[in-house]
VOVORO-647164 format. One record per residue (C-alpha): y, z, x. Coordinates in nm, 3 decimals, always signed. Example, Ala and Ser with C-alpha at 12.3 -4.5 7.8 and 13.67 -1.06 7.14 Angstrom:
<sites>
{{-0.450; +0.780; +1.230}};
{{-0.106; +0.714; +1.367}};
</sites>
This chain:
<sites>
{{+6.490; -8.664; +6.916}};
{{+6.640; -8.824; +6.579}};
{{+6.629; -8.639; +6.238}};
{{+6.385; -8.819; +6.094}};
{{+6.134; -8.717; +6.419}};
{{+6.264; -8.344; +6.377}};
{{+6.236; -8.340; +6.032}};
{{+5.815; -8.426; +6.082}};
{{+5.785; -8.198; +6.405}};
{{+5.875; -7.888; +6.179}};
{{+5.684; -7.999; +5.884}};
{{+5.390; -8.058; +6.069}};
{{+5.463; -7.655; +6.265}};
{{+5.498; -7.487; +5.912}};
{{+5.160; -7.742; +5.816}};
{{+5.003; -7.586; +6.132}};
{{+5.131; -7.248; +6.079}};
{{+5.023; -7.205; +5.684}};
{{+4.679; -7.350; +5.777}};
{{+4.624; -7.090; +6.047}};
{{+4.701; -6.810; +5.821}};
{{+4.490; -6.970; +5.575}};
{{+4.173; -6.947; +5.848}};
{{+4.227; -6.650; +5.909}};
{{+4.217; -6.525; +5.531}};
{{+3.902; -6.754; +5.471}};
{{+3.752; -6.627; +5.793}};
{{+3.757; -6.235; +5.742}};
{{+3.725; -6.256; +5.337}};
{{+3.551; -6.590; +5.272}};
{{+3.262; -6.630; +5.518}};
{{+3.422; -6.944; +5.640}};
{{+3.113; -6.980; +5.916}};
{{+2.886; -6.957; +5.650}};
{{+3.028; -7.315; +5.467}};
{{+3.215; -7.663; +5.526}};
{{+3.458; -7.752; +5.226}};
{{+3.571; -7.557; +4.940}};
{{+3.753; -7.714; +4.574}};
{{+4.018; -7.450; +4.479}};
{{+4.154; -7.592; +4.072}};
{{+4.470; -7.482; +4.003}};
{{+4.650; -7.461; +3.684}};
{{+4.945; -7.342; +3.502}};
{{+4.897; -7.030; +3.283}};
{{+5.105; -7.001; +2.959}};
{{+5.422; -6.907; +3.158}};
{{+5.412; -7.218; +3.370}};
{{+5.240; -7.004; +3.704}};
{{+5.001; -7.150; +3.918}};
{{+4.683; -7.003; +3.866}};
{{+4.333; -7.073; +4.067}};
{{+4.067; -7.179; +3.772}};
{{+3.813; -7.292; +3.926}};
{{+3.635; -7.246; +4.334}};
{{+3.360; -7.497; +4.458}};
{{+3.156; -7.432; +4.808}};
{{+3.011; -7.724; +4.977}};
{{+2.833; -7.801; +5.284}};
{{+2.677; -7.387; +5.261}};
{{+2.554; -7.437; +5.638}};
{{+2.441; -7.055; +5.685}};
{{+2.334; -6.791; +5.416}};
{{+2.378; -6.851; +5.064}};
{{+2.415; -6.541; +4.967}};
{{+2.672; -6.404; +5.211}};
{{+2.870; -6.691; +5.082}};
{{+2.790; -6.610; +4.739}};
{{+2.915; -6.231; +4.809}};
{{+3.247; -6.303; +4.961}};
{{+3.357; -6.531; +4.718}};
{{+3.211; -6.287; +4.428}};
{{+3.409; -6.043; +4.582}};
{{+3.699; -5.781; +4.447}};
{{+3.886; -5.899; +4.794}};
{{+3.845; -6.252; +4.679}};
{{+3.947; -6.247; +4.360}};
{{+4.252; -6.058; +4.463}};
{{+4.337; -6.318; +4.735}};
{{+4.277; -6.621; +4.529}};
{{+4.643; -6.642; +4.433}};
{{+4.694; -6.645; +4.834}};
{{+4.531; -6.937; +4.859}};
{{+4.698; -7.093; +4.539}};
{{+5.033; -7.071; +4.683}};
{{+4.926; -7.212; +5.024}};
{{+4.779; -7.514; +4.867}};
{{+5.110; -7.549; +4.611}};
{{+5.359; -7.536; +4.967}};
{{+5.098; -7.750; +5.122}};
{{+5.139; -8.056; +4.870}};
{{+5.472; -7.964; +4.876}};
{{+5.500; -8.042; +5.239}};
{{+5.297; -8.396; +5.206}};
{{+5.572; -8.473; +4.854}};
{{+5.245; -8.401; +4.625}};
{{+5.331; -8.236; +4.319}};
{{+5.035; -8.016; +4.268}};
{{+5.013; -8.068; +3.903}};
{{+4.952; -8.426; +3.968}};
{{+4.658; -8.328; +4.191}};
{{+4.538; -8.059; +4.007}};
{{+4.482; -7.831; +4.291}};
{{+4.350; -7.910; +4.716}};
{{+4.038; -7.874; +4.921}};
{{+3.934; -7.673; +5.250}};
{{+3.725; -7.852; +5.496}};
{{+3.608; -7.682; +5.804}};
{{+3.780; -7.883; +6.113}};
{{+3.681; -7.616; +6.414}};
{{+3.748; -7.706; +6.771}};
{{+3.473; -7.639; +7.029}};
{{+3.506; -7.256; +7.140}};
{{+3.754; -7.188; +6.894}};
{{+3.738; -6.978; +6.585}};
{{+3.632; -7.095; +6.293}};
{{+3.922; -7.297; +6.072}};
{{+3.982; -7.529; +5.837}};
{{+4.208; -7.851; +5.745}};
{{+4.399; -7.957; +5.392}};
{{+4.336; -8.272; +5.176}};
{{+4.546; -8.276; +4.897}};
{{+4.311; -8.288; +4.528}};
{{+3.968; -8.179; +4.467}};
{{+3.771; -8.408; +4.710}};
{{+3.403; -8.367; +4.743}};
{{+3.185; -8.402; +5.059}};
{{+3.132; -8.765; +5.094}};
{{+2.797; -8.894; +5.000}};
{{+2.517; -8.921; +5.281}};
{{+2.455; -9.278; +5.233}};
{{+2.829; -9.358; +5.242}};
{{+2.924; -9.148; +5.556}};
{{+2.631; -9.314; +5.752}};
{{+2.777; -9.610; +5.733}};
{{+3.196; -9.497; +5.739}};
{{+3.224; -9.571; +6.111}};
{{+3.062; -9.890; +6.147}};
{{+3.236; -9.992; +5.796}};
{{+3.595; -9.936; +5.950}};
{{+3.502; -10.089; +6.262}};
{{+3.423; -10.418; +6.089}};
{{+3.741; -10.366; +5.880}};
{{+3.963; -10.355; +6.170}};
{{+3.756; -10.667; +6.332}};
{{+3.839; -10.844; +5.989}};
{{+4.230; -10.720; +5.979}};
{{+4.201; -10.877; +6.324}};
{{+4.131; -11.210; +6.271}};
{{+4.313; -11.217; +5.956}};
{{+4.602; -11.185; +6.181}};
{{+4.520; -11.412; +6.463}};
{{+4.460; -11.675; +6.275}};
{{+4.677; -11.634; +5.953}};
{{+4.948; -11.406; +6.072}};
{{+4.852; -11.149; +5.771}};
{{+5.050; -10.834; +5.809}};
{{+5.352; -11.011; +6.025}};
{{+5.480; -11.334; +5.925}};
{{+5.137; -11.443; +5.709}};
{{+5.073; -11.255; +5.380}};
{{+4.817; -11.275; +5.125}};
{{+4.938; -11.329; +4.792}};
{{+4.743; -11.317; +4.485}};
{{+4.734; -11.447; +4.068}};
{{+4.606; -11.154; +3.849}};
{{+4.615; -11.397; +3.591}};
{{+4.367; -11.658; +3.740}};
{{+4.228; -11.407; +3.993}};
{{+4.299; -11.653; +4.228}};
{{+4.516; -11.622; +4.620}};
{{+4.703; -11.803; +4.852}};
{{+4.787; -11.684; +5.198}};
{{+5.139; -11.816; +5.258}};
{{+5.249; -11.854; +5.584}};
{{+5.641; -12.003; +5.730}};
{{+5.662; -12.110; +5.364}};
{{+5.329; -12.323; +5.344}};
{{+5.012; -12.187; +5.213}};
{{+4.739; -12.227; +5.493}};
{{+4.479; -12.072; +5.287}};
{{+4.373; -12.010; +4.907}};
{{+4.060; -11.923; +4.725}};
{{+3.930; -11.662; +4.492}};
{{+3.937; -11.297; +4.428}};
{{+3.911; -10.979; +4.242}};
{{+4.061; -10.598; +4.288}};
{{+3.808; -10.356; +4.426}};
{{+4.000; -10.094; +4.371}};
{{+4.327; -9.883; +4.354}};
{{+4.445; -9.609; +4.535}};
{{+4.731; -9.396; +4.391}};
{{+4.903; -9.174; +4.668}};
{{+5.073; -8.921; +4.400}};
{{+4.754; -8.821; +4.272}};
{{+4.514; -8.899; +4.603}};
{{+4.323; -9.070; +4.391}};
{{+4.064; -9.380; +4.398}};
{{+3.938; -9.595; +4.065}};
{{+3.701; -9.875; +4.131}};
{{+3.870; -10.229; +3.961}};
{{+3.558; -10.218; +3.757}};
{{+3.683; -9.941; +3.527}};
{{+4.066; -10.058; +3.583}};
{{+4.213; -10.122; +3.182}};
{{+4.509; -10.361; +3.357}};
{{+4.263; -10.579; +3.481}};
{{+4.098; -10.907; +3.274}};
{{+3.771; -10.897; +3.174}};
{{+3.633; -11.174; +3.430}};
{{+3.793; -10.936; +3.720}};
{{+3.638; -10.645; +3.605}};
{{+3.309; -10.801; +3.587}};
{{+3.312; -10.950; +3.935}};
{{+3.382; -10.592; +4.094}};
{{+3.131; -10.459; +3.876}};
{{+2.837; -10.673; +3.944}};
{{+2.937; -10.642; +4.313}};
{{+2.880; -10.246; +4.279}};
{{+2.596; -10.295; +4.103}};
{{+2.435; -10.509; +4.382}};
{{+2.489; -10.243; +4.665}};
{{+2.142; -10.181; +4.803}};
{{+2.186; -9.840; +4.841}};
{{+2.253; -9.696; +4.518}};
{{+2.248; -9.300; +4.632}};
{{+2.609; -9.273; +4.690}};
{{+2.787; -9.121; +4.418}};
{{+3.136; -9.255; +4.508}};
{{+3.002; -9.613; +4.342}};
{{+2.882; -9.444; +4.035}};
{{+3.167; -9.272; +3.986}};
{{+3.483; -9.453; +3.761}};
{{+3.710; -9.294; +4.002}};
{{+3.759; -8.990; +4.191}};
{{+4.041; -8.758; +4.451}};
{{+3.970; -8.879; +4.777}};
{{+4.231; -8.968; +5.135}};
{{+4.340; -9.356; +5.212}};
{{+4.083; -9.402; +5.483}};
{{+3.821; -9.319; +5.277}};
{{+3.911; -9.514; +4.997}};
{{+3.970; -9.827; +5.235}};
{{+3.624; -9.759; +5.366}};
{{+3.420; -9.747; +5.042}};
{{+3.649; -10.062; +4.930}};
{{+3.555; -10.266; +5.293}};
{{+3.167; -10.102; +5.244}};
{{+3.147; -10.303; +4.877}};
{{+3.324; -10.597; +5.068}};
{{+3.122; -10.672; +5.300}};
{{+2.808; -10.572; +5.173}};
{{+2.895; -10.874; +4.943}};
{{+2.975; -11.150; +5.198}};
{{+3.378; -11.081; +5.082}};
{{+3.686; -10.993; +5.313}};
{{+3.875; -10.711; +5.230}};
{{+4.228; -10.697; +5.247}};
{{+4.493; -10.414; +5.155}};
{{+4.742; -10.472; +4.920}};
{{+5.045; -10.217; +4.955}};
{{+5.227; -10.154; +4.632}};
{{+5.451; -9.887; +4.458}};
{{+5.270; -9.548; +4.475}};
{{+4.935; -9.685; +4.679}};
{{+4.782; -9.960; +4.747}};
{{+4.487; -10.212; +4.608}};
{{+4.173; -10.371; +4.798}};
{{+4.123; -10.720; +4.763}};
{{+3.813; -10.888; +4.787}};
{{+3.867; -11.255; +4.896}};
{{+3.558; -11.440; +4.792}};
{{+3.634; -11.758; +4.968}};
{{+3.901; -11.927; +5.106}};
{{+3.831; -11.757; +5.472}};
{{+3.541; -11.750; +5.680}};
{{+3.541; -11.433; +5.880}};
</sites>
């Protein structure tokens, strides 16, 4: 096994090994059976400690007010800090600087028969909306039918990439040195991986007025208006889900999406025309 493969086999044991402890301390002081997802805000007191500001239960799937209790508790307010430093060595192990994401989330991930237990996602991230995570699965299967025939037919991702103008909000897919397809298109979105964060191009200062519009009108024109992720500037959420909601605008406008890998993230493209999908 080569360093690099040992080096991710032990981070993902301690990973395993600090979210296991972590169950157990939500299970018998938390009511973990009682809720899906909890927001834990951290931030620094005066002398530069980690402190937890700020707790948020979602998804309350049992009694409200057992959950309620335990996290009212003496015993949880004494173990907060527990769960302060888990989440600081648990950005730590996925290179997050905590301060950048201003704390992690909790979600219940049990295994049938098994105790209750939970997984870690980096930043505050709420429960998706309903009308979003509805539609997540068939969204991503579309997207990976689209990334599909993007690379059948124009190589994209091997020897074909998509290149595009900011400045005229224009692309060209280039391909063996000749461009073999070009049309129009705006930024959906960017996703930053230091701060697991999403903003919709709409709200995006580095982007031209025309660019912003087009990304705007196209969240606007979503017929199902109930999901707060399009409402919302921008927000701490994973990559797959910020793909998702960028394909979900996409193709609920007719556009292909197409990710754009750059320093620190990556940006969805929506090609207007140009390709026929």
């Amino acid at each position: 096994m080569g360093t690099r493969m040992t080096a991710m086999v032990e981070r993902d044991d301690e990973e395993a090994s600090i979210l296991a402890d972590v169950s157990a301390l939500l299970r018998e002081h938390f009511a973990l059976a009682a809720w899906g997802r909890v927001l834990v805000e951290l931030v620094r007191d005066p002398r530069g400690e980690l402190q937890v500001a700020d707790v948020q239960v979602e998804e309350i799937m049992g009694d409200e007010r057992e959950v309620d209790r335990a996290f009212g508790s003496p015993d949880a307010r004494a173990l907060a800090p527990v769960l302060g430093k888990a989440i600081e060595a648990l950005c730590a192990l996925e290179g997050i600087e905590v301060d950048a994401v201003h704390g992690g989330t909790f979600v219940r991930a049990d295994r049938r028969g098994d105790a209750p237990s939970v997984a870690f996602l980096p930043g505050l991230v709420n429960v998706p909306s309903a009308a979003f995570d509805g539609r997540r699965d068939e969204v991503l299967g579309k997207l990976r039918q689209v990334s599909g025939a993007l690379h059948e037919r124009f190589g994209v991702d091997d020897d074909g990439e998509v290149v595009p103008d900011m400045t005229t909000g224009t692309y060209e897919i280039r391909r063996g040195g000749a461009v073999v397809a070009r049309g129009r298109q705006t930024v959906l979105g960017s996703f930053s991986a230091p701060h697991r964060s999403w903003v919709w191009g709409a709200h995006n200062p580095t982007l031209s007025n025309d660019a912003r519009k087009l990304t705007r009108d196209a969240l606007d024109a979503m017929p199902d208006r109930s999901a707060w992720e399009i409402a919302t500037h921008g927000f701490a959420t994973d990559e797959p889900t910020a793909w998702a909601l960028a394909g979900w605008v996409a193709l609920e406008r007719g556009w292909t999406a197409v990710r754009l890998d750059v320093e620190d993230g990556f940006l969805v493209l929506g090609l207007i025309d140009g390709v026929s999908i």
